[in-house]
GUDRENFI-531611 format. One line per 5 residues: number of its first residue (from 1); their letters; for each residue x, y, z of N, C-alpha, C, O. Coordinates in nm, 4 decimals. Layout:
% GUDRENFI-531611
NUM = A = X,Y,Z,X,Y,Z,X,Y,Z,X,Y,Z ~ ...
END
This chain:
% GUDRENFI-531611
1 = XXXXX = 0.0827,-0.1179,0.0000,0.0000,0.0000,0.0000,0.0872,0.1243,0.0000,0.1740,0.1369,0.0863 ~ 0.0695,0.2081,-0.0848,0.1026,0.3716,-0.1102,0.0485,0.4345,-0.0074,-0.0737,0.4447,0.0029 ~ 0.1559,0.4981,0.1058,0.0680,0.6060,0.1566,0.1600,0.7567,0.1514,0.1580,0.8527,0.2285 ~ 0.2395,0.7313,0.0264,0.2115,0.8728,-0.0123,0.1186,0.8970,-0.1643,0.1420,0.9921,-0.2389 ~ 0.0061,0.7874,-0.1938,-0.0850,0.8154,-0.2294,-0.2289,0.9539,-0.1967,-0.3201,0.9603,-0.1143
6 = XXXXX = -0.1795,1.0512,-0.3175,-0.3535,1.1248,-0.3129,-0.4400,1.1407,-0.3698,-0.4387,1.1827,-0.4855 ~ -0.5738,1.1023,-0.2837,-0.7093,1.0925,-0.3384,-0.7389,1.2231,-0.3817,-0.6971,1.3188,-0.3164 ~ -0.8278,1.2441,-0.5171,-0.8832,1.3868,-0.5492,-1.0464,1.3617,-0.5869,-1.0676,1.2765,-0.6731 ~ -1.1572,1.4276,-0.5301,-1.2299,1.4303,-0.5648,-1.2845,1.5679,-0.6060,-1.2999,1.6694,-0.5381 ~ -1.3165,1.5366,-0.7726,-1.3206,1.6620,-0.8905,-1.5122,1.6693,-0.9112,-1.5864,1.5941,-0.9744
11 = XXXXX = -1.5410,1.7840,-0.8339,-1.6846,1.7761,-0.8934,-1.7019,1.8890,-0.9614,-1.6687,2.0034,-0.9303 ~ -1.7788,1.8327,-1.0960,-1.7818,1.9031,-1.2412,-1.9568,1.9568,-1.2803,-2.0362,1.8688,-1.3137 ~ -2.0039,2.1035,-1.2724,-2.1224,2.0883,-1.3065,-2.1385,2.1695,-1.4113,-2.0830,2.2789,-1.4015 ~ -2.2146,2.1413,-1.5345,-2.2467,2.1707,-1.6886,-2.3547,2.2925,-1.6703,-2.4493,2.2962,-1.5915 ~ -2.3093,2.4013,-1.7756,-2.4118,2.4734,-1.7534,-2.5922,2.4265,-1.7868,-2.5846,2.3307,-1.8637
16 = XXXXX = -2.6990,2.4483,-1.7669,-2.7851,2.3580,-1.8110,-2.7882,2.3108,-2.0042,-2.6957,2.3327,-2.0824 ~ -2.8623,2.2740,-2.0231,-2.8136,2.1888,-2.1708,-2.6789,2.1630,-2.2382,-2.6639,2.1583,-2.3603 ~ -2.5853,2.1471,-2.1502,-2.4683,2.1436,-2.1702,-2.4037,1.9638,-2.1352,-2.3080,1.9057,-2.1866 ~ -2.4891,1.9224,-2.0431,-2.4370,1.8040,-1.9497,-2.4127,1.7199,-2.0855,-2.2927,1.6959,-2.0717 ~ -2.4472,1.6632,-2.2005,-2.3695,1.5630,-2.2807,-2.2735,1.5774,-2.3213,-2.1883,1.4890,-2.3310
21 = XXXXX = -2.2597,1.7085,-2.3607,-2.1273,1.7414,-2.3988,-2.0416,1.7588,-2.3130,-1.9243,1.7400,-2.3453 ~ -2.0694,1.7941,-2.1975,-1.9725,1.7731,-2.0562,-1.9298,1.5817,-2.0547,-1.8309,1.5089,-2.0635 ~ -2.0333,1.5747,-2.0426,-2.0316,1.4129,-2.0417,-1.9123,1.3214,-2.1280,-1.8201,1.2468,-2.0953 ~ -1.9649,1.3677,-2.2456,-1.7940,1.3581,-2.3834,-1.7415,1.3795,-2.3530,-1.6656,1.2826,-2.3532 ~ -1.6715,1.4978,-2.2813,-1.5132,1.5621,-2.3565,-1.4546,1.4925,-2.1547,-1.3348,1.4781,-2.1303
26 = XXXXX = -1.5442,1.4677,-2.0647,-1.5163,1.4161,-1.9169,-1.4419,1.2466,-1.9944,-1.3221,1.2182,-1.9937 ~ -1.5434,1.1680,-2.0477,-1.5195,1.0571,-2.0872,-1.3958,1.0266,-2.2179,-1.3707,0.9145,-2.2621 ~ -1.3478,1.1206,-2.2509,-1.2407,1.1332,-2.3276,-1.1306,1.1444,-2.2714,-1.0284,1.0794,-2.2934 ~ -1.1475,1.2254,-2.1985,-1.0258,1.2488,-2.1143,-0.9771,1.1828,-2.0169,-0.8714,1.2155,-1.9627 ~ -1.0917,1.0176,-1.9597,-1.0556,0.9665,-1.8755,-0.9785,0.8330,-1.9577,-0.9363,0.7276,-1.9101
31 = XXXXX = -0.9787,0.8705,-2.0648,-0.8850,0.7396,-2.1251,-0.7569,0.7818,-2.1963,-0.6958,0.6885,-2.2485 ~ -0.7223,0.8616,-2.2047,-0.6099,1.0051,-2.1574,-0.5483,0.9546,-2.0261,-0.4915,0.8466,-2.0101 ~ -0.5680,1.0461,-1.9394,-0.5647,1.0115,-1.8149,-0.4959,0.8891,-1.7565,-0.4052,0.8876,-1.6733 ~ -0.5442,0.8071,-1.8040,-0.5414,0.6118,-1.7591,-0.3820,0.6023,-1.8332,-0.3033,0.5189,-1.7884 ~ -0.3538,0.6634,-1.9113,-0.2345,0.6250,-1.9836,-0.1010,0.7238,-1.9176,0.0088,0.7305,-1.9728
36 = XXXXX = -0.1432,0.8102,-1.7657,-0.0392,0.8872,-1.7395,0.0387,0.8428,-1.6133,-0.0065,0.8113,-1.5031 ~ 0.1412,0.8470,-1.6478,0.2458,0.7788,-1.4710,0.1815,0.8177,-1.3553,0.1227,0.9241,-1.3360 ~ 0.1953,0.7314,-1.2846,0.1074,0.7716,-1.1456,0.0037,0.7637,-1.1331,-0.0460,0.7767,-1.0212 ~ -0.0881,0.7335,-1.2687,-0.2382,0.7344,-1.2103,-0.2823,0.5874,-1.1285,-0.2668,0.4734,-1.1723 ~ -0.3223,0.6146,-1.0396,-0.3809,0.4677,-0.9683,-0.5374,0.4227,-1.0010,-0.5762,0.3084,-1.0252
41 = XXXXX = -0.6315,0.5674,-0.9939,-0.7261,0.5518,-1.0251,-0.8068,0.6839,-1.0661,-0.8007,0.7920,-1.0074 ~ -0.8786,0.6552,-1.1717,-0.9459,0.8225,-1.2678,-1.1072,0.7686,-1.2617,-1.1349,0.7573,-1.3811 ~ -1.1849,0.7435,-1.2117,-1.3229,0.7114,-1.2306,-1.4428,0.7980,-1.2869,-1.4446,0.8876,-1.2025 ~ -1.5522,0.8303,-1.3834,-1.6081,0.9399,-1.3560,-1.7272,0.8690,-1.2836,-1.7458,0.7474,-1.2793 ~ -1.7809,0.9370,-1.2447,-1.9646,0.9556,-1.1978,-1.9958,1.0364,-1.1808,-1.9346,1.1382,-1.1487
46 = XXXXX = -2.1722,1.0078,-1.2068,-2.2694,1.0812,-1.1943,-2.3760,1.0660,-1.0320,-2.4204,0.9682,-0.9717 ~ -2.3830,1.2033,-1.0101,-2.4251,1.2133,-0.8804,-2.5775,1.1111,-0.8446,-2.6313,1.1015,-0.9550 ~ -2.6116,1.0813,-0.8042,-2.7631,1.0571,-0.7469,-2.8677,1.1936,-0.7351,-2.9754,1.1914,-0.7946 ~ -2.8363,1.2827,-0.6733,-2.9207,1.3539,-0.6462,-2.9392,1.4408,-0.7644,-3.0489,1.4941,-0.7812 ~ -2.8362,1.4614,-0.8534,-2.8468,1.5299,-0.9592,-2.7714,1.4666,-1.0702,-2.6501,1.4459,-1.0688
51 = XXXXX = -2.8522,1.4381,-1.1649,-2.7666,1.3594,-1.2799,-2.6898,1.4493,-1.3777,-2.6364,1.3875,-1.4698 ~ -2.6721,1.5921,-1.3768,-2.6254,1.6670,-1.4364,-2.5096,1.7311,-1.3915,-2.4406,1.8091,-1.4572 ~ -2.4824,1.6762,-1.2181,-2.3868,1.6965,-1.2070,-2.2449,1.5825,-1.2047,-2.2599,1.4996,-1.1149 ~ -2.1404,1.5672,-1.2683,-2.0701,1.4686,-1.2379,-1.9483,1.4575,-1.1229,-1.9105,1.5634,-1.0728 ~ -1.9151,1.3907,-1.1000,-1.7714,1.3505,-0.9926,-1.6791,1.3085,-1.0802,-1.7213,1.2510,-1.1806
56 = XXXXX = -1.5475,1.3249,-1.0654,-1.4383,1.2164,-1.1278,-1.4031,1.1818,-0.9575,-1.4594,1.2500,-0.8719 ~ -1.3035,1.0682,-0.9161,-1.2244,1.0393,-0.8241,-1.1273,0.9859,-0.8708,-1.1190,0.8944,-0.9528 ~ -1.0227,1.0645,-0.7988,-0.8785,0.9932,-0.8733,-0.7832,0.9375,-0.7686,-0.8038,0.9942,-0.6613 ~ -0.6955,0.8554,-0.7619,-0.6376,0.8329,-0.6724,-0.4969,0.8649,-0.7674,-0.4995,0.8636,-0.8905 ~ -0.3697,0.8948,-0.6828,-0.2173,0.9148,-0.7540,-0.1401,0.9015,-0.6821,-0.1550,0.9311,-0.5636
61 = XXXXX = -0.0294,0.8511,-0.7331,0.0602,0.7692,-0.6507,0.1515,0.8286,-0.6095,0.2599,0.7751,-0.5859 ~ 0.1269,0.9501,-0.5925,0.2052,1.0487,-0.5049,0.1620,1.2004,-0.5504,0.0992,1.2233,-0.6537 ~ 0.2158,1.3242,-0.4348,0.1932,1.4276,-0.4579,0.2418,1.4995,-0.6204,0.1725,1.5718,-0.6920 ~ 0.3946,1.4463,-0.6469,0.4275,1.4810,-0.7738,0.3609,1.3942,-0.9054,0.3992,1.4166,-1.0202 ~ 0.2873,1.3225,-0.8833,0.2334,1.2595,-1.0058,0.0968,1.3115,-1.0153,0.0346,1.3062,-1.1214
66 = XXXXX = 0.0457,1.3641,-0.9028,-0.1032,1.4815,-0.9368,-0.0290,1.5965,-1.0001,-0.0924,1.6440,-1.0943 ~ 0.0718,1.6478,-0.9794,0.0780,1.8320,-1.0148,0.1940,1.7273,-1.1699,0.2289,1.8063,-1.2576 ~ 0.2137,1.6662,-1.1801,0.2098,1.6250,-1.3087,0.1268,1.5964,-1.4051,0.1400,1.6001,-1.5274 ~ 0.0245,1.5624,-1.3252,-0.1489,1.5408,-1.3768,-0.1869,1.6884,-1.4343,-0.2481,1.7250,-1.5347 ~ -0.1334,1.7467,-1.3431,-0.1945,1.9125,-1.3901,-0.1412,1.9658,-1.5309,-0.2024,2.0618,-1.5777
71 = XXXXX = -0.0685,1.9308,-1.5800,0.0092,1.9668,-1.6652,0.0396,1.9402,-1.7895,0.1002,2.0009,-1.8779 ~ -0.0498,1.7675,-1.7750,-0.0236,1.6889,-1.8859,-0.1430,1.7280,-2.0558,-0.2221,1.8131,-2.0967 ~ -0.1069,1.6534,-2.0803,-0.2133,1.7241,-2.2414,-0.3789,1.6842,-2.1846,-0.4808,1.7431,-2.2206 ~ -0.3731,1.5912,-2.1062,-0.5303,1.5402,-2.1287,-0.5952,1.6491,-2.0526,-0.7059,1.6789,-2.0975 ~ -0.5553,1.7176,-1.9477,-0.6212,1.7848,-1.8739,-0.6354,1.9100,-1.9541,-0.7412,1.9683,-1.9778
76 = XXXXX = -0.5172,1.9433,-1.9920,-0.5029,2.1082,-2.0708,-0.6503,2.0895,-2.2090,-0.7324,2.1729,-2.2473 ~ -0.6238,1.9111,-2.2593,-0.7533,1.9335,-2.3169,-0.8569,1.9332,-2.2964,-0.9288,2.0032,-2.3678 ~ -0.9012,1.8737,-2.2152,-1.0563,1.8640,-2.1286,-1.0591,2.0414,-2.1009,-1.1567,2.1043,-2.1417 ~ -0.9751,2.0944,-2.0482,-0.9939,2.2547,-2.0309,-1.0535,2.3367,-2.1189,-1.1404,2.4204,-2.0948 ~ -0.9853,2.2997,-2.2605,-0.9966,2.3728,-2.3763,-1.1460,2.3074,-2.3982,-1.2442,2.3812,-2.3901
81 = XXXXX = -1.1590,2.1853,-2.4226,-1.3393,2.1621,-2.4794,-1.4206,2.1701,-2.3909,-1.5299,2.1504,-2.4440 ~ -1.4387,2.1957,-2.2362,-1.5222,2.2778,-2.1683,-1.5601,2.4004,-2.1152,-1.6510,2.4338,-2.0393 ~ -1.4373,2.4824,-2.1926,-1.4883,2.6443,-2.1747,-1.6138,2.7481,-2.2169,-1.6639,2.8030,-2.3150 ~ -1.6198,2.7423,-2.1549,-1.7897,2.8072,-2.1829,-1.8913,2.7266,-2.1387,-1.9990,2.7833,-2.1206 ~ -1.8848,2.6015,-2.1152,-1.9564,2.4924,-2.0527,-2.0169,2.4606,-1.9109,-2.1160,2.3930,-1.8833
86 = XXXXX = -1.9370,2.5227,-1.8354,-1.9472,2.4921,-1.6796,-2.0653,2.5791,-1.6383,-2.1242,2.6413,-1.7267 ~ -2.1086,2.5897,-1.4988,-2.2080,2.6359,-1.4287,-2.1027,2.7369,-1.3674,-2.1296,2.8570,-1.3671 ~ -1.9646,2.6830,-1.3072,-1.8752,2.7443,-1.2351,-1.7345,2.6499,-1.2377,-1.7181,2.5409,-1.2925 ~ -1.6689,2.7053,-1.1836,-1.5146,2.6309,-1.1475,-1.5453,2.5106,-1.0749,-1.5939,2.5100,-0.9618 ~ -1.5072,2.3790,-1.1624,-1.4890,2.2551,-1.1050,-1.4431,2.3031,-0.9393,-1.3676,2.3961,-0.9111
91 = XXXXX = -1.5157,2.2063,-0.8389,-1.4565,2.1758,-0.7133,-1.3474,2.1257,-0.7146,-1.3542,2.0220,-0.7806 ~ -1.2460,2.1433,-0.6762,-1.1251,1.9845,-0.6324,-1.0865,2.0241,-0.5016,-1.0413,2.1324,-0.4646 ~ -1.1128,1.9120,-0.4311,-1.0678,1.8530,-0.2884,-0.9495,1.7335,-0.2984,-0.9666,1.6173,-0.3353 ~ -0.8508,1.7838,-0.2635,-0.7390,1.6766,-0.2505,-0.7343,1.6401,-0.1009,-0.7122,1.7150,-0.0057 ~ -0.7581,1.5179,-0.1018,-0.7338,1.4025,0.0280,-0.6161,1.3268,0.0545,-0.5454,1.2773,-0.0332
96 = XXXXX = -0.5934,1.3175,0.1959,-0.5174,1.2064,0.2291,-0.5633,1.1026,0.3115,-0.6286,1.1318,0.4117 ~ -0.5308,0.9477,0.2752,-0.5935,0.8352,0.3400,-0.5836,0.8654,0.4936,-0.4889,0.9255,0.5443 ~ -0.6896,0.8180,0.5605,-0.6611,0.7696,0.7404,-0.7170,0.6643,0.7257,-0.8361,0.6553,0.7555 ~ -0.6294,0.5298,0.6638,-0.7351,0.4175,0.7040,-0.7295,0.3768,0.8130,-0.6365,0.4078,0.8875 ~ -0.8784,0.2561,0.8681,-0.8942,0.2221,0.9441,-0.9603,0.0788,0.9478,-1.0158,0.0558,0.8403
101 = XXXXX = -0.9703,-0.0146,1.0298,-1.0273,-0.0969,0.9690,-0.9623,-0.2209,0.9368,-0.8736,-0.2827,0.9956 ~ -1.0341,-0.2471,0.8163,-1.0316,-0.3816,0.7405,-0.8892,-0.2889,0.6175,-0.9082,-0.1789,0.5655 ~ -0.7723,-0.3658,0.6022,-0.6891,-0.3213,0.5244,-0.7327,-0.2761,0.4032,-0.6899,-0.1655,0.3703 ~ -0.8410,-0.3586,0.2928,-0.8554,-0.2984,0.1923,-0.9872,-0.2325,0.1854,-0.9921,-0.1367,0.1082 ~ -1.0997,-0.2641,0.2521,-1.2353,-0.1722,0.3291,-1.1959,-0.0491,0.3503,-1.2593,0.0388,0.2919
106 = XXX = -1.0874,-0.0111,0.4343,-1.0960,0.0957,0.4542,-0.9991,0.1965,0.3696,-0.9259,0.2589,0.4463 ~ -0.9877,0.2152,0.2909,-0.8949,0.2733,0.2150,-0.9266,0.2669,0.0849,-0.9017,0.1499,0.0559 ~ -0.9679,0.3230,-0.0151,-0.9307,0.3624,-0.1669,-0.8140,0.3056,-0.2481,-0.7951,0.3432,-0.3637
END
């Protein structure tokens, strides 16, 4: 287990009639993504309470392989094909594990 692994949870909301095309250029970029050092895990979803809004969660296998994340083409492109798109500035919350527990239960 990585524990200089960090979790990021990215919540993304489309301006209204916008969410498919949010939806595309999110799902493009997560197969991008999958192909960059350090990624452990890039997931997207869609909320429950609102299906228009989405989540990605990412996990990275260290602090320098997220701010490498930042930098790389997939993100700079997802940037470029959702401008004008958003409701507002993506959330991002960067986490660090406290597991507890059951070794793989409790932890990401």
């Amino acid at each position: 287990m990585n524990d200089d692994a960090v979790i990021v949870v990215a919540t993304i909301t489309p301006k209204e009639g916008q969410e498919d095309a949010v939806e595309s250029a999110l799902r493009e970029a997560v197969r991008g993504v999958h192909l960059e050092e350090g990624c452990l895990r890039y997931a997207l979803h869609r909320t429950l309470d609102d299906p228009a809004r989405f989540v990605m969660i990412e996990k990275w296998e260290s602090a320098a392989a997220l701010d490498a994340h930042s930098r790389a083409a997939a993100l700079a492109e997802l940037g470029g094909r959702l401008k004008g798109m958003l409701a507002g500035p993506t959330d991002v919350v960067r986490l660090t594990a406290l597991p507890d527990g059951d070794s793989v239960l409790g932890r990401l």
